[in-house]
PLY file of the C-alpha trace (Angstrom):
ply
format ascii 1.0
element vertex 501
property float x
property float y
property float z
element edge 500
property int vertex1
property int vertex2
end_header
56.79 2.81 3.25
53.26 2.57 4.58
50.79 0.65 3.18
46.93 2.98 3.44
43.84 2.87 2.02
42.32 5.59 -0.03
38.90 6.49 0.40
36.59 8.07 -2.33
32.86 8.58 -1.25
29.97 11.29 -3.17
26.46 11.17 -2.34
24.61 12.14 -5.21
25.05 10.06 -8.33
22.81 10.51 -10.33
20.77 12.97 -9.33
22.79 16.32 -9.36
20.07 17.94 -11.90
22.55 19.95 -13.94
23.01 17.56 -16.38
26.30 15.85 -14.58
25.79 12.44 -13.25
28.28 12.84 -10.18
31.30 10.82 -11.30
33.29 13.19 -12.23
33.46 14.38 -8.29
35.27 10.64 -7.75
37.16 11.07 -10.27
38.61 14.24 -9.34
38.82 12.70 -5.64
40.58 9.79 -6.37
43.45 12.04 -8.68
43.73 13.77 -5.33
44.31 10.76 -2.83
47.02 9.37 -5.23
48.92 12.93 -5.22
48.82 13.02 -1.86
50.41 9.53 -1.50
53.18 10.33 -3.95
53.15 13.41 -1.76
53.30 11.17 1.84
55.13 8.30 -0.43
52.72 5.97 0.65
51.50 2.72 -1.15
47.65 2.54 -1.86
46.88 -1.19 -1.01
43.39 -0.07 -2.16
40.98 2.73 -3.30
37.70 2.24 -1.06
34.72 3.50 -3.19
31.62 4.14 -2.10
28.82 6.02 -5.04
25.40 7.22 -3.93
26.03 6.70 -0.17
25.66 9.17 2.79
27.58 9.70 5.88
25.31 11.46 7.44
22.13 9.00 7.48
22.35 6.77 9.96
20.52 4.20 7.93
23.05 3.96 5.20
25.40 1.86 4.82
28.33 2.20 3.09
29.81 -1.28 2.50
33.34 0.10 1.41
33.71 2.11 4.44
32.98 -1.42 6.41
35.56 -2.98 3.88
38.30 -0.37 5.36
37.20 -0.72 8.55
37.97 -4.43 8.81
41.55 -4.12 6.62
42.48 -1.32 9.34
41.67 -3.72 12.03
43.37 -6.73 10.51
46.37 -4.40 9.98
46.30 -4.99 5.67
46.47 -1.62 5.92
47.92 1.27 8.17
46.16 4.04 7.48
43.67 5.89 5.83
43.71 8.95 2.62
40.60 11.53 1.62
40.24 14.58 -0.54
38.64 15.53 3.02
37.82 14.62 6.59
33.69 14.86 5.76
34.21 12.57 2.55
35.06 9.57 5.59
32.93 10.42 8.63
30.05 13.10 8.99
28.57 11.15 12.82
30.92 11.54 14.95
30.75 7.38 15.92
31.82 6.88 12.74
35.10 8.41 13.66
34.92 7.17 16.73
35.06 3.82 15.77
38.67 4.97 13.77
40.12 6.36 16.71
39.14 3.20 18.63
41.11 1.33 16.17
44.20 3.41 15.68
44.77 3.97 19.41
45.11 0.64 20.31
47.67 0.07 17.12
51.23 -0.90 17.57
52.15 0.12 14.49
52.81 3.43 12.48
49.44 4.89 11.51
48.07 7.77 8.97
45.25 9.22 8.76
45.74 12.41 6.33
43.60 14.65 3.68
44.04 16.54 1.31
43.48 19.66 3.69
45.21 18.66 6.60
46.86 15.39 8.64
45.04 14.06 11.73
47.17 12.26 14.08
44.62 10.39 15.60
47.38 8.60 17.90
47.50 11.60 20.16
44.90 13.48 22.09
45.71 16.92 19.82
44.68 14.75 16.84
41.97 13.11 18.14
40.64 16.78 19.02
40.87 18.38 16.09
38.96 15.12 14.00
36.20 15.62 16.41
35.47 19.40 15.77
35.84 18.91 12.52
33.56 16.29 12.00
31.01 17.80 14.43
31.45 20.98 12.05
30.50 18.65 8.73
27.55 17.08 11.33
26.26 20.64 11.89
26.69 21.25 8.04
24.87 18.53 6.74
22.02 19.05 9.37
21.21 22.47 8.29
21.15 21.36 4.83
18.77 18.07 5.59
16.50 20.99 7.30
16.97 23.61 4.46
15.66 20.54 2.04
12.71 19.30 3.94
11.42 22.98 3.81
12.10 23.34 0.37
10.53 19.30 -0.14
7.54 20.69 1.66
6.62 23.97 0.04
6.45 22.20 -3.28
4.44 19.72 -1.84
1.74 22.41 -0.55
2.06 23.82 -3.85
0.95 20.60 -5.51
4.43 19.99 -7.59
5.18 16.51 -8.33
7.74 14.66 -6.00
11.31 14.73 -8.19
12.36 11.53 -7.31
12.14 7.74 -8.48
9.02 7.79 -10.51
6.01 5.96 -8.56
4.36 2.82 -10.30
1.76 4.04 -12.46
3.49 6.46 -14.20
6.19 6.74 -16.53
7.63 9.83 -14.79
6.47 12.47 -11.95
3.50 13.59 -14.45
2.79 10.90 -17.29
0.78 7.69 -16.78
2.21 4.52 -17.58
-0.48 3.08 -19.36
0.04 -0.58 -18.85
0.99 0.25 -15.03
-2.36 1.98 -14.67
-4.29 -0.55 -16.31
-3.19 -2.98 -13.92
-4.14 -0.52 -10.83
-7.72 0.26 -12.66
-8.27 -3.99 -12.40
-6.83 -4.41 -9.19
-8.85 -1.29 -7.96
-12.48 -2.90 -9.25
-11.17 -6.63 -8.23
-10.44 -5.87 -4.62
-13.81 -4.20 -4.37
-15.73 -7.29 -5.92
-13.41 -9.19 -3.06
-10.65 -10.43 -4.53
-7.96 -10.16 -1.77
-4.40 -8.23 -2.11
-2.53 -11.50 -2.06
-4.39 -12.74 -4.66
-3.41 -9.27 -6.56
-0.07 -9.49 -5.81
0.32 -13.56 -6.68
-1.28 -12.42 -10.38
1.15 -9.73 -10.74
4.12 -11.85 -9.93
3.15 -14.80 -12.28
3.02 -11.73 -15.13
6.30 -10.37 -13.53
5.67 -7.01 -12.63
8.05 -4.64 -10.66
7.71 -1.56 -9.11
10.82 1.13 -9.56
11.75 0.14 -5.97
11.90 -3.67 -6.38
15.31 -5.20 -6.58
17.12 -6.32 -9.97
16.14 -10.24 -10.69
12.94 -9.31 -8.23
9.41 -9.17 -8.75
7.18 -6.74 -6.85
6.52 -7.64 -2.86
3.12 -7.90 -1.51
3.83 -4.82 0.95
4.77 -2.50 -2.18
1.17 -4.20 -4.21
-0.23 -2.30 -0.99
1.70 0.63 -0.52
0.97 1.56 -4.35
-3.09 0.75 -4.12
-3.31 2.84 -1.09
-1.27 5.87 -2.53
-3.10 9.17 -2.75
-1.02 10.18 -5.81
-3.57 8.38 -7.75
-6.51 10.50 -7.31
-4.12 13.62 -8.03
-3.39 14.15 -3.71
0.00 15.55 -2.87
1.63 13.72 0.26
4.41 14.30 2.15
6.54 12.28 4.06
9.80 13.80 6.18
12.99 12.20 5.70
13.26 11.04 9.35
10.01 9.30 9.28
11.17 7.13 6.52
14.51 6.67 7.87
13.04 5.73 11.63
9.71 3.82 10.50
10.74 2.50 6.77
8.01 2.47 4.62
4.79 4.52 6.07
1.25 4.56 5.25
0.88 7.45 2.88
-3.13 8.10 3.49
-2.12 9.24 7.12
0.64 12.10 4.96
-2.00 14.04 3.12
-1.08 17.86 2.59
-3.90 20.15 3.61
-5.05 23.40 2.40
-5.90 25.80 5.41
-9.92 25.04 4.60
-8.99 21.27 5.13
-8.97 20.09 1.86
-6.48 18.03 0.14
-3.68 20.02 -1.90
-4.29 18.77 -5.48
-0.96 17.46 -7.50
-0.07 18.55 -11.08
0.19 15.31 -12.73
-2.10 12.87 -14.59
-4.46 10.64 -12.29
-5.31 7.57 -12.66
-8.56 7.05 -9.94
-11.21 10.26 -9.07
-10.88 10.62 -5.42
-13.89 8.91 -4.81
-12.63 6.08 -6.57
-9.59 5.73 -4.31
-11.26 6.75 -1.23
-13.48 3.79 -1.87
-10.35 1.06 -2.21
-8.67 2.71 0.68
-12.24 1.87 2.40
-12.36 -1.59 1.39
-8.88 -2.17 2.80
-9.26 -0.39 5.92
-12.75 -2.69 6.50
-10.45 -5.68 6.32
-7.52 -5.07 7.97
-10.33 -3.80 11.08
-12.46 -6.90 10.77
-9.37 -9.27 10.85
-10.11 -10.30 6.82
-6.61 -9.24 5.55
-4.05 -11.45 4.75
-2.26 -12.80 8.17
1.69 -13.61 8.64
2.37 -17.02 6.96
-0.70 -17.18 5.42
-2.17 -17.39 1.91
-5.68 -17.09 -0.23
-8.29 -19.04 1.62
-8.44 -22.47 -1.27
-12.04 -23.66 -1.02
-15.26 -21.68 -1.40
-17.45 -22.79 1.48
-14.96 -22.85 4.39
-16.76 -21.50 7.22
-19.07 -20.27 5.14
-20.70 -23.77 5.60
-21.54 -25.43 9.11
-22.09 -28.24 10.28
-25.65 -29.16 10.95
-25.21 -30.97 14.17
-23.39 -28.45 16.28
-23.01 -25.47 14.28
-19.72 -25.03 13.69
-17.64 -23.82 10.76
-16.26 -26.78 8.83
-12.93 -27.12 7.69
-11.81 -28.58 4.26
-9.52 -31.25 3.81
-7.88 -32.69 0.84
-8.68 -36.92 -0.07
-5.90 -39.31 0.30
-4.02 -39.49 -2.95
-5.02 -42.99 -5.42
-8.29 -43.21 -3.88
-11.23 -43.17 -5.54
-12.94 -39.88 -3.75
-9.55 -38.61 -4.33
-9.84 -38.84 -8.33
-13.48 -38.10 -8.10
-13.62 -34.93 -5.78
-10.00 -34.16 -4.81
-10.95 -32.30 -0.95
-13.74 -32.57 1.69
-15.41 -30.64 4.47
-15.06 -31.56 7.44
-16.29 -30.47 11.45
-12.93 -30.07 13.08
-12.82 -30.88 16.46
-9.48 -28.84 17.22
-11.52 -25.85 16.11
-14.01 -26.87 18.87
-16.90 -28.92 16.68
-18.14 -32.66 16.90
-16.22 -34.33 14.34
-19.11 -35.90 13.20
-19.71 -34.60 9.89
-17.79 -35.00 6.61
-18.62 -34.00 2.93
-17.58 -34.07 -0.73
-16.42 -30.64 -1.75
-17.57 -29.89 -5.28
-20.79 -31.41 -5.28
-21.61 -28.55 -2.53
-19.82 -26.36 -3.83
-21.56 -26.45 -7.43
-25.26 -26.87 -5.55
-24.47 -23.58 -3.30
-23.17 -21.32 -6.86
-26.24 -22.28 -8.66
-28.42 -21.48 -5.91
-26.66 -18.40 -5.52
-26.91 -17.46 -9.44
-30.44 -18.71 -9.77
-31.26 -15.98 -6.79
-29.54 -13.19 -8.76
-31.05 -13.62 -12.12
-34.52 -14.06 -10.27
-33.79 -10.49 -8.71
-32.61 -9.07 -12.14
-35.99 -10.12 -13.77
-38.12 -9.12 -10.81
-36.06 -5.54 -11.02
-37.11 -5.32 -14.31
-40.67 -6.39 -14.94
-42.97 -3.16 -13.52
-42.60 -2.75 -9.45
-45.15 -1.39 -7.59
-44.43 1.83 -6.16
-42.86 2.17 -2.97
-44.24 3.71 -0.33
-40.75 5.94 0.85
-40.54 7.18 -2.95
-43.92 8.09 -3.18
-44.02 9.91 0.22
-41.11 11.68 -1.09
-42.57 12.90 -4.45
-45.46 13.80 -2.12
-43.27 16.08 -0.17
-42.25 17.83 -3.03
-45.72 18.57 -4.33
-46.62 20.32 -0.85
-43.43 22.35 -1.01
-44.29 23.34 -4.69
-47.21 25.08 -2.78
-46.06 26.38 -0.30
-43.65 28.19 -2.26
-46.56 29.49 -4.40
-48.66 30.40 -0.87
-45.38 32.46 0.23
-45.47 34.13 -2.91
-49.39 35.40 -2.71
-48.57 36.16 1.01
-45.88 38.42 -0.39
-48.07 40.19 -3.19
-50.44 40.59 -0.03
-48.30 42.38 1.99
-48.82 39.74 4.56
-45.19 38.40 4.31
-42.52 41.57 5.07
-39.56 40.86 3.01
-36.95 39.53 5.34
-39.71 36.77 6.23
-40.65 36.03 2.73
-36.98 35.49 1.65
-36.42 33.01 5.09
-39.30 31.16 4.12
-38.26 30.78 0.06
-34.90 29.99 1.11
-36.44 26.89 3.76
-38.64 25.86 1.17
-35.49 25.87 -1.57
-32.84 23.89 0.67
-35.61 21.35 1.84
-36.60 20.70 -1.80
-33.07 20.26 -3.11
-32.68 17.91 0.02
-36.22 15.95 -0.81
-35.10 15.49 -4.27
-31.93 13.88 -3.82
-33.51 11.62 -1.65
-36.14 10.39 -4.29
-33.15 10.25 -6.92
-31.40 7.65 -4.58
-34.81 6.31 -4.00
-35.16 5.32 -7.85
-31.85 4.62 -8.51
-31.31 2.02 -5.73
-33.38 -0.81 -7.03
-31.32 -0.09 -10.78
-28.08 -0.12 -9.11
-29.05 -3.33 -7.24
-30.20 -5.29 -10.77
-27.37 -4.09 -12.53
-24.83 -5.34 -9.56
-26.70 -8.47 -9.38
-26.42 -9.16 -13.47
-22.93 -8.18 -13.57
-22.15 -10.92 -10.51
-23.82 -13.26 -12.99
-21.81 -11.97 -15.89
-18.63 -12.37 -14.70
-19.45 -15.14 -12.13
-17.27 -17.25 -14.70
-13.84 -14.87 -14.07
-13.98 -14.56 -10.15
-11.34 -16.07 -8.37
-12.59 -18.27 -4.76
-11.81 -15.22 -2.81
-14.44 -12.79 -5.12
-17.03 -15.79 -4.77
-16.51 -16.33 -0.98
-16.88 -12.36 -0.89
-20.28 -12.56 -2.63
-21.70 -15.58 -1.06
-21.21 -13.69 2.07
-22.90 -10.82 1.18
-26.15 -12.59 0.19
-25.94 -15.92 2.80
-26.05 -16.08 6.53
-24.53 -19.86 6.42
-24.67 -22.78 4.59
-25.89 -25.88 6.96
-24.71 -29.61 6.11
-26.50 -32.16 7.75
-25.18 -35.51 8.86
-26.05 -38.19 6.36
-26.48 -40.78 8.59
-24.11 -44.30 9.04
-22.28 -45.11 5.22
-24.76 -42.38 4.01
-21.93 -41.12 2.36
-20.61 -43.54 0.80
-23.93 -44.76 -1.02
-26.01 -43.07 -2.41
-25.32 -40.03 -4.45
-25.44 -36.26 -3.92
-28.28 -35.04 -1.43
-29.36 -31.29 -1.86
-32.47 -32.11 0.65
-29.66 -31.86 3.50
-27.99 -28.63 2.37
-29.95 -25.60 3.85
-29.09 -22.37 2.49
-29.76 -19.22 4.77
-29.76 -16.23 2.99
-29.88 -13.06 4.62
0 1
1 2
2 3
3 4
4 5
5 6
6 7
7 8
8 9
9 10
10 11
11 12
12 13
13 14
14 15
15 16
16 17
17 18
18 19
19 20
20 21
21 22
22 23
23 24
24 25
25 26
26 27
27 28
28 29
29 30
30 31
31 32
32 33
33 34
34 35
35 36
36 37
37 38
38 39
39 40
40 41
41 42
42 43
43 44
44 45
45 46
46 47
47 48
48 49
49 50
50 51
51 52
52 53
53 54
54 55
55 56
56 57
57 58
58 59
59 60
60 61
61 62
62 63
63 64
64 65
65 66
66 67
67 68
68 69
69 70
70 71
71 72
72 73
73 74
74 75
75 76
76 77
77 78
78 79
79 80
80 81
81 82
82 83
83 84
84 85
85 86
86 87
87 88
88 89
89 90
90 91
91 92
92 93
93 94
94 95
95 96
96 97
97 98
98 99
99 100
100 101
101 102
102 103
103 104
104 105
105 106
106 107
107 108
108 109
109 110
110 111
111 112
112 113
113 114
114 115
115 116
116 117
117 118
118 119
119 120
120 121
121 122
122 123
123 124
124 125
125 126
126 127
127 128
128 129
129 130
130 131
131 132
132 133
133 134
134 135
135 136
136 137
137 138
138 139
139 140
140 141
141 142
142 143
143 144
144 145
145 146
146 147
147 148
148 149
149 150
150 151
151 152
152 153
153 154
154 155
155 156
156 157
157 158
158 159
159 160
160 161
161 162
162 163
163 164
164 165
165 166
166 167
167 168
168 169
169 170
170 171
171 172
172 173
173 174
174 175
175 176
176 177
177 178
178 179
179 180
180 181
181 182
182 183
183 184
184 185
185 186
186 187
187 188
188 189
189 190
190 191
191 192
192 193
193 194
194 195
195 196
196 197
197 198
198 199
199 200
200 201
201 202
202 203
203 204
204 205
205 206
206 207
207 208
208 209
209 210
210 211
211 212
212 213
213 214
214 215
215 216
216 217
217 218
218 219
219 220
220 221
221 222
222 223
223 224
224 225
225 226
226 227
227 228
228 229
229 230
230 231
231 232
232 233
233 234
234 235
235 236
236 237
237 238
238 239
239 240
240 241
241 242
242 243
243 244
244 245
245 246
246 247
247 248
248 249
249 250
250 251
251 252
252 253
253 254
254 255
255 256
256 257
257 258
258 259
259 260
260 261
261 262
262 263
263 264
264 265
265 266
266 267
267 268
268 269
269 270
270 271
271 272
272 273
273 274
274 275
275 276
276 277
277 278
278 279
279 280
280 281
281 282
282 283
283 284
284 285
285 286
286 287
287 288
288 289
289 290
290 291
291 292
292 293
293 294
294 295
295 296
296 297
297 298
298 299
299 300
300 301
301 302
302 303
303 304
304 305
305 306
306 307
307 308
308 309
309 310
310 311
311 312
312 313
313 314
314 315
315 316
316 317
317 318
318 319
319 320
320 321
321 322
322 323
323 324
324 325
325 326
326 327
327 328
328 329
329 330
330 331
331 332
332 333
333 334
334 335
335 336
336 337
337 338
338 339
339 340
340 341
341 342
342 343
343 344
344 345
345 346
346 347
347 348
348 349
349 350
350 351
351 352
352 353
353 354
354 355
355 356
356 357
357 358
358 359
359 360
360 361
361 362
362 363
363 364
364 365
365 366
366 367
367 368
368 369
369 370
370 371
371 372
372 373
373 374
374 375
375 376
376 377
377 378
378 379
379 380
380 381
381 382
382 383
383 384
384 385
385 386
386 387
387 388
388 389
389 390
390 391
391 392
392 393
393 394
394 395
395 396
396 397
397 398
398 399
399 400
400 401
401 402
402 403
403 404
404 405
405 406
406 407
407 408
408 409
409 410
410 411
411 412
412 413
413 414
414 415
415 416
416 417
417 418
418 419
419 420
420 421
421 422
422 423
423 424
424 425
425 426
426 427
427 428
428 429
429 430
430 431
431 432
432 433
433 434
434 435
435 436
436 437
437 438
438 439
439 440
440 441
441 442
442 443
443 444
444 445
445 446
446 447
447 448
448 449
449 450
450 451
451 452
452 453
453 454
454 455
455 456
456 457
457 458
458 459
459 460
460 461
461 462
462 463
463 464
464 465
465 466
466 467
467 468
468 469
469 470
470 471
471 472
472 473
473 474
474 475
475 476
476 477
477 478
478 479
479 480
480 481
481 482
482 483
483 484
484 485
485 486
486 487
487 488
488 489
489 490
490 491
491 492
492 493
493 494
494 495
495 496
496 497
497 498
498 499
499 500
């Protein structure tokens, strides 16, 4: 009596969409393989399972398949059952690989389905396994086309994507609140300069997953990205084809927007979270670092210290370094790290400083220059020039329109020229007037940015701090101290220069 394996394989558990949950197709399958090896009087040394795995994508793998594989080659044992030919092999390799196996056996072999046995021994057999999977191949290609069409009408149509709910949301239309309040921070952090690693250490310590990440897992830093930069959070419909994902893995979704024929994004039907503005802004931010080389680099983590190369050394100019104190020393208890002029980065090595005493001199600074601009922004300001030339400009096209109108009473202006000359006069006045509204709102936005910073000064993390010092300073210069300076006396601000910009 022969000792085989039976195989059992479906595709879809889960997510049939009739209300079935696909089991009850390996149920039926493995009834089938036992019948027929009462019917071949065969011994089953094994039923090889394998739920929610395709034969057809070459990215799958199906790690019962590789289980009979091996016991076939190890001769545990000597053949193979299936309700059908397609539920083992739909690429023709696969099979391939089985016929490798069984023609090089020295030992009775079976290879037999419900539908018909396969001698895969002899060159008839071997034949007829090929067609047949080539048939299933054919099959299951149609159908992956058939899909994709169907996948992308509903995605130019704006209908939600039906599988595995995105982070965010609680399914393919309702917002997970606590998700989306986590994206709404995030969103506002990363724009104030908080980095994505930072984002994605806070979420780990709180242990957040996505629906993709692993069980016992907490979310990676490539799916904090992939979920910041997804369109479906202003409301945009993407689409991304099945052999993209299966050749590149995960894809940047911003380059998979759906387009209406006038160029437009195709608006979802589902609940957003961000105004497209709002996430074309954070996609911004992220594409500015990733050009500018300020993204997080392989092996790397959240720069530590607040002034590195932001301050210089005042000798030769270059960025300093920090360093940390040797531990159970006194400068060690008392300030912890340093700066330093690194000569492997190309500088003196001259120059070495106490961290937090600069540190704390360059943040007050740096506050004391903000509140000064939120009280100068508030007192009275003298008018400025540009505004005023632009409320000027309006006043002269308020007469003009009128002097176009008399014209026209006078039968001076024919009609075609009268209505050229209201419409010029119209669409450079809407244009003027937009202008002075940013005009006047510019030095308001800039007070009320600069009182928030102070505000919440207390809350940034170093990266959000190093982000607004360099928005405001050019460098901050150290200069040398001099022989045991350093050791002396105390904290010197008359050799810290600030240069703001």
């Amino acid at each position: 009596m022969l000792t085989v394996g039976g195989y059992i394989r479906i595709s879809d558990i889960g997510r049939l969409g009739d209300g079935r949950d696909g089991k009850e197709g390996l149920i039926r399958q493995r009834e089938d393989v036992y019948d027929l090896a009462k019917l071949m009087r065969c011994n089953v040394h094994r039923m090889y399972e394998d739920k929610d795995a395709s034969a057809y994508k070459r990215h799958v793998k199906r790690n019962d398949f590789e289980a009979m594989v091996i016991d076939l080659e190890r001769g545990l044992i000597s053949g193979i059952l299936a309700y059908n030919i397609d539920r083992i092999a739909r690429q023709p390799r696969d099979l391939e690989r089985l016929i490798d196996i069984y023609e090089q056996a020295r030992r009775p072999m079976a290879f037999a389905t419900t539908s018909g046995d396969y001698d895969l021994t002899t060159a008839d057999g071997r034949f007829q396994a090929r067609i047949y999977v080539t048939i299933a191949n054919k099959f299951s290609a149609d159908a992956a086309r058939r899909v994709a069409r169907q996948k992308l009408a509903e995605a130019g149509d704006g209908r939600p994507h039906k599988g595995q709910r995105a982070f965010g949301w609680m399914d393919s239309v309702r917002i997970d609140e606590r998700e989306a309040e986590l994206l709404t921070i995030a969103r506002k952090d990363i724009i104030d300069g908080k980095k994505v690693a930072t984002v994605h250490r806070e979420w780990t310590e709180l242990g957040i997953r996505s629906p993709q990440t692993p069980p016992g897992k907490t979310i990676g830093y490539t799916s904090v990205k992939y979920v910041l930069r997804n369109p479906r959070l202003c409301g945009y419909r993407a689409y991304i084809p099945q052999e993209v994902r299966e050749r590149s893995g995960r894809v940047d979704p911003v380059e998979w927007l759906i387009e209406r024929t006038d160029g437009t994004p195709v608006r979802g039907q589902w609940e957003t979270i961000f105004t497209p503005d709002e996430w074309r802004e954070l996609v911004d931010v992220l594409d500015a670092r990733t050009k500018t080389g300020k993204g997080r680099k392989a092996g790397s983590t959240v720069t530590k210290r607040l002034l590195t190369s932001i301050a210089r050394c005042g000798k030769c100019g270059s960025g300093l370094s920090s360093g940390t104190y040797a531990r159970g020393t006194t400068s060690y208890e008392k300030y912890g790290y340093y700066y330093y002029c690194r000569k492997a980065d190309g500088g003196c090595g001259s120059l070495s400083r106490s961290g937090p005493p600069v540190e704390d001199y360059m943040e007050k600074a740096l506050l004391g220059n903000l509140m000064e601009q939120t009280t100068s922004l508030q007192s009275a300001p003298k008018e400025d020039p540009e505004p005023a030339a632009a409320k000027a400009t309006l006043k002269q096209i308020e007469a003009d329109k009128v002097e176009a109108r008399r014209l026209r009473a006078d039968g001076l202006f024919s009609l075609a020229e009268f209505v050229r000359e209201i419409r010029r006069l119209e669409e450079k006045e809407q244009e003027t007037k937009e202008k002075v509204s940013d005009l006047s709102a510019a030095p308001a936005r800039a007070g009320s940015t600069a009182a928030r910073v102070v505000r919440e000064w207390g809350n940034y993390t170093i990266d959000m701090k190093r982000e607004e010092i360099r928005k405001r300073v050019e460098a901050v210069v150290v200069q040398p101290v001099g022989k045991g300076g350093a050791q002396r006396g105390a904290f010197r601000p008359d050799l810290i220069e600030i240069i703001w910009k």
